[in-house]
C-alpha atoms as one frame of an Amber mdcrd trajectory, in Angstrom:
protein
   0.000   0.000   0.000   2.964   2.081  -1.077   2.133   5.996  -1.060   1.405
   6.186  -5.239   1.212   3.457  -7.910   2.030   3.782 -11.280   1.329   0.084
 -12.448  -0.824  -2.470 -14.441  -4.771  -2.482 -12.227  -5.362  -4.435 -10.654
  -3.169  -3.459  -8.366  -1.226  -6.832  -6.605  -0.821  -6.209  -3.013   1.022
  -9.051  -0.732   0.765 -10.237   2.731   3.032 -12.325   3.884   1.739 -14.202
   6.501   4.010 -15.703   9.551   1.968 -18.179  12.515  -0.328 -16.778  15.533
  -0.852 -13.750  12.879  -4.006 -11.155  13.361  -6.969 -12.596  11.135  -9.268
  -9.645  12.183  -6.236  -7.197  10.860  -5.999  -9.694   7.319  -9.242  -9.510
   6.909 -10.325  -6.177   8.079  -6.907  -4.617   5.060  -8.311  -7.008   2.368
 -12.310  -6.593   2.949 -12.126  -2.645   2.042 -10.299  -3.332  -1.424 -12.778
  -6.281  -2.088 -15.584  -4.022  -2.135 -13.916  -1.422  -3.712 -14.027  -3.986
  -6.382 -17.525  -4.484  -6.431 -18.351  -1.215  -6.542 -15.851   0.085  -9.230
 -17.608  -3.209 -11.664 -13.770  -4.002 -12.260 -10.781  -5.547 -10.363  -9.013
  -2.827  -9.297  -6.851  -4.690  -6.361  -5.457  -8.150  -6.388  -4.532  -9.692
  -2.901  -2.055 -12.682  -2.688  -1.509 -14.722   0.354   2.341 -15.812   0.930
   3.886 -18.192   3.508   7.489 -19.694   4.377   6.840 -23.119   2.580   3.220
 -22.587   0.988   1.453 -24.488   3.744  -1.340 -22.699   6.005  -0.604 -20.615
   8.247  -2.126 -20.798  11.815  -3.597 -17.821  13.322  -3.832 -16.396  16.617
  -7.425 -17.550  16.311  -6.760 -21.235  15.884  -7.837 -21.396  12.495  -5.849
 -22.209   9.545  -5.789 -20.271   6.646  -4.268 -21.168   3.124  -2.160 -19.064
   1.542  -1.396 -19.277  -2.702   2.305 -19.132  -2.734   5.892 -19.938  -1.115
   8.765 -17.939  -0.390  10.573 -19.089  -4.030   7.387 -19.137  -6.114   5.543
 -15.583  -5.196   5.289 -13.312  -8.048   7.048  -9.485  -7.379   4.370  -7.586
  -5.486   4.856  -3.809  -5.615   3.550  -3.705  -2.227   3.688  -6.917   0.884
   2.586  -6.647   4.817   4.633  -8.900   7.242   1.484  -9.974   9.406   2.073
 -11.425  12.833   0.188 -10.702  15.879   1.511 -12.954  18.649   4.967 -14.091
  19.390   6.406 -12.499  15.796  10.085 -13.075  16.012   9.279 -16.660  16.439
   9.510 -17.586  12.608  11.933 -15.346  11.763  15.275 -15.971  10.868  17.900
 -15.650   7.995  16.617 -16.681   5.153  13.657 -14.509   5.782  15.280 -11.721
   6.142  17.513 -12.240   3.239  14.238 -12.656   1.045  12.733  -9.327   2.251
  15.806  -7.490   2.003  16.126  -8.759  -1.487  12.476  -7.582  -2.075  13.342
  -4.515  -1.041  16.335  -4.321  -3.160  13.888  -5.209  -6.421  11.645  -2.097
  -5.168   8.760  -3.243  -3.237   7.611  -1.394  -0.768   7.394  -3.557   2.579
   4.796  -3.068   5.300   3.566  -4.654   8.641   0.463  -5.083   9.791  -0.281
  -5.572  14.016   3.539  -6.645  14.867   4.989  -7.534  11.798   7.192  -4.679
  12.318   9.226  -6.391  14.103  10.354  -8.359  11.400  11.299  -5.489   9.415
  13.136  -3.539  11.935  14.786  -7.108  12.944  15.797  -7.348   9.388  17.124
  -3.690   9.286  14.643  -2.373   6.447  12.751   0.365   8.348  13.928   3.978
   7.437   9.991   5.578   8.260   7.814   6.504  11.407   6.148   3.254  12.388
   3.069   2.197  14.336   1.857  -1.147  15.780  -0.370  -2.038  18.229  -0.270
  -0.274  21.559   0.421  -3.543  23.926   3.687  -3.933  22.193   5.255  -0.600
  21.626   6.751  -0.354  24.738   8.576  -3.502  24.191   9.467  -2.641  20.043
  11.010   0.709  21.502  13.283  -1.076  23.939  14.032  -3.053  21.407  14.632
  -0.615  18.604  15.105   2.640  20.352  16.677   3.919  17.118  13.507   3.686
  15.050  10.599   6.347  15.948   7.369   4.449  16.835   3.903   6.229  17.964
   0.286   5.494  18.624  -1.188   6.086  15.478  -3.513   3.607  13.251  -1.378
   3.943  10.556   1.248   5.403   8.950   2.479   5.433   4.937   5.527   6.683
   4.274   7.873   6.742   0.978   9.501   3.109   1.411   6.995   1.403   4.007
   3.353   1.592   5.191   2.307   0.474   8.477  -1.134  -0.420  10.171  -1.923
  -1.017  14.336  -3.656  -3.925  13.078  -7.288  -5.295  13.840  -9.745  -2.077
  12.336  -6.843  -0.275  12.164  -6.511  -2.241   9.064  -9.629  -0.649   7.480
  -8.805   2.667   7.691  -5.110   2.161   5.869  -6.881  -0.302   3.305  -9.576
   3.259   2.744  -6.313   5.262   2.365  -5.064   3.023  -0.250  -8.016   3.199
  -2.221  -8.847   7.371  -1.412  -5.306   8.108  -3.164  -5.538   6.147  -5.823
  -9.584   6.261  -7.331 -10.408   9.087  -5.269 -12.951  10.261  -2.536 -16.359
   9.304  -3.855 -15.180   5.364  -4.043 -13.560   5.807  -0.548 -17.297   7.043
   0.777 -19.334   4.610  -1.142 -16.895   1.407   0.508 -17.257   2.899   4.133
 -21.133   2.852   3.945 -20.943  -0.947   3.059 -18.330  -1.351   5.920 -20.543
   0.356   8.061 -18.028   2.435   8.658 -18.669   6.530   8.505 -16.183   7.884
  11.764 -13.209   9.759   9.931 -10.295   8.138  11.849  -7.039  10.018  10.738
  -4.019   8.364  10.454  -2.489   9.798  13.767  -5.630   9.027  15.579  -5.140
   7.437  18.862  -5.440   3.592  18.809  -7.248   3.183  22.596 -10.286   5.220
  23.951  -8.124   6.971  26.415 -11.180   8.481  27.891  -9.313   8.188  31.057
  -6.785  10.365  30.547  -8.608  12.832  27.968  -9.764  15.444  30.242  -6.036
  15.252  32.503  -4.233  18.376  32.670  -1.530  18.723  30.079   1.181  18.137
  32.911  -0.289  14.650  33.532   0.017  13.628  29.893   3.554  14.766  30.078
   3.661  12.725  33.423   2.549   9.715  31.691   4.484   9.746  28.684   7.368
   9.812  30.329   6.377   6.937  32.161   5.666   4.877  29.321   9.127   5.899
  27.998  10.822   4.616  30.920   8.811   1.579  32.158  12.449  -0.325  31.297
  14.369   2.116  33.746  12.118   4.091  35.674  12.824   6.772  37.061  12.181
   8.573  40.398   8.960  10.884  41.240  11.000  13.559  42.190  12.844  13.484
  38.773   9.496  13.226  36.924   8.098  15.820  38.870  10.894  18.037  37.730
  11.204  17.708  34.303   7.442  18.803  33.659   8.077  21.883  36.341   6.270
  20.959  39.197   7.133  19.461  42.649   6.996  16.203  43.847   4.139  17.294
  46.365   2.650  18.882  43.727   2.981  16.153  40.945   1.382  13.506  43.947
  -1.358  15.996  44.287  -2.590  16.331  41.405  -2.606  12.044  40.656  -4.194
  11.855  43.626  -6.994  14.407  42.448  -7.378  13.199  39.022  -6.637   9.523
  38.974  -7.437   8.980  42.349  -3.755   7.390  42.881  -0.461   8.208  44.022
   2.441   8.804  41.426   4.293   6.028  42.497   1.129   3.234  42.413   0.165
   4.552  38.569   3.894   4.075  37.766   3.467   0.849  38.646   0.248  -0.025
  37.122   1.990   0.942  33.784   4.824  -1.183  34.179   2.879  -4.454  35.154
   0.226  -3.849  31.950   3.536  -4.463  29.697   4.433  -7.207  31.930   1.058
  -8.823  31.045   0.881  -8.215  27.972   5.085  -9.447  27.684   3.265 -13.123
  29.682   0.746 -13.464  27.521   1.972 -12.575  24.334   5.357 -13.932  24.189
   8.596 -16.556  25.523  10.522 -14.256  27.482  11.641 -15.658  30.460  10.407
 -14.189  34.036  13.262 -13.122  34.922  13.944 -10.636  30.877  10.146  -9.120
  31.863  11.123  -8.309  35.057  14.008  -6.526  33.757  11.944  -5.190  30.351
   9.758  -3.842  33.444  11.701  -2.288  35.290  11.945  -4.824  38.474  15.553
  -5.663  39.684  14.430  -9.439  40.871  12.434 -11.825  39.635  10.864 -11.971
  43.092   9.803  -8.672  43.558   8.637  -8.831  40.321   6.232 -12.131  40.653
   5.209 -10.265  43.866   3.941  -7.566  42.320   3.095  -8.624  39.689   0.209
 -11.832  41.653  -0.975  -8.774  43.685  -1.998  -6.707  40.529  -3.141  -9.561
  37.831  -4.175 -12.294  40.483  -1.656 -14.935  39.241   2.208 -15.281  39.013
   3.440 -14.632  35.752   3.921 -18.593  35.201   0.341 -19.541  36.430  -0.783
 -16.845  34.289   0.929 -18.603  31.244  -0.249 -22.009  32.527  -3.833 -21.175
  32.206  -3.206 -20.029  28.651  -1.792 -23.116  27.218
């Protein structure tokens, strides 16, 4: 879904599909140039389905899906999505990332959809502004704190295009098809998806109807807590770098959120502990760290008293 297109229509468009991917974000990116289809009485977009060996692919879902080609045998797509939802680095190695560089190389431009960025910044092809869903962009910027990634649906750049995944999808599939056959198409396939909000790209992913009505202070307060749930740092320090006090700073979290600095600091940090659990291998001990506990104890302390299992029961249950 490269920013223009210049080629034969209908336009081919790849997604290259790794296991535990996001069906809803698949589906909701293809559905929108379907009925584009429909509507235009000709095939404007053609969507082909690529795996490592040609087999289906297993979703996060359970449900297999079948995919048309195999690394060796896909045709050149001008533009392919690295999908993955769950666990993405699992499937990724070498010869993966030799293929997509070599994509690259032959001028396609590559995109992710839900966490399939992390293949692509894993594989060193990223030079854009990314986005990906909001449970894992704490742990893609400790990864990759070289690569700028925000909380948008979806971002299209001049090598790579990017969507949060699940609807997210929808609204970087209506992009696609607004710059290239115009508004009145885009209109006519949102009132068959149902779907009339205008969502702009750097529209927030969560209903942060929390937070919406904080003071502007606070948001400072907690975006620099979510950019140091790895190393956090002290009230007082927070405090001071947004121009307040510490008394103050505890004041007003106690007014507005109805908690104390220190106890919404921590709240933060144990949401990407969950969602590091639950989502993928790390061992106790690299989420404690990745959340900014210096034992694993203290960590599974905190971490039963908030979520109401230890990390490992928490996994058990999963499985």
């Amino acid at each position: 879904m490269r920013l223009t297109y210049q080629g034969p229509v209908p336009e081919p468009i790849g997604f290259l599909l790794l296991p535990r991917f996001s069906m809803v974000a698949l589906f909701s990116a293809i559905d929108p140039l379907r009925i584009a289809n429909r509507l235009a009485g000709q095939p404007l977009f053609r969507w082909h389905l690529v795996s490592r060996d040609g087999e289906p692919v297993t979703a996060s879902n359970g449900i297999p899906l079948s995919v048309e080609h195999d690394l060796d045998n896909a045709p050149w797509l001008p533009s392919l999505a690295v999908c993955a939802s769950f666990e993405p680095m699992a499937a990724v190695d070498q010869p993966l990332r030799d293929w997509l560089a070599q994509r690259r190389a032959q001028g396609a431009c590559l995109g992710a959809l839900d966490t399939g960025v992390f293949c692509l910044a894993d594989a060193g092809l990223i030079e854009d502004t990314v986005t990906l869903h909001w449970e894992s962009l704490p742990e893609f910027r400790r990864r990759h704190p070289d690569i700028e990634a925000v909380e948008s649906l979806y971002e299209v750049g001049p090598v790579g295009f990017y969507g949060a995944g699940a609807s997210a999808s929808i609204d970087l599939a209506l992009d696609t098809i607004r710059r290239r056959h115009g508004d009145a198409l885009t209109r006519r396939v949102k009132q068959q998806l149902v779907h009339d909000h205008r969502r702009l790209p750097a529209s927030r992913q969560r209903d942060a109807s929390e937070f919406e009505r904080l003071p502007e202070r606070l948001t400072r307060v907690i975006g620099l807590m979510d950019s140091h749930l790895e190393s956090p740092l002290a009230i007082a320090e927070l405090a001071a770098q947004i121009g307040l006090s510490e008394r103050q700073l505890e004041r007003d979290c106690q007014h507005h959120l109805a908690r104390t600095p220190s106890r919404l600091y921590l709240e933060r940090r144990l949401a990407l502990a969950h969602h590091l659990v639950t989502s993928t291998r790390h061992g106790v001990m690299d989420i404690a760290l990745a959340s900014g506990f210096a034992s694993a104890s203290s960590f599974t302390r905190a971490f039963r008293q908030h979520h109401g299992a230890s990390p490992r029961e928490l996994r058990r249950r999963l499985l």
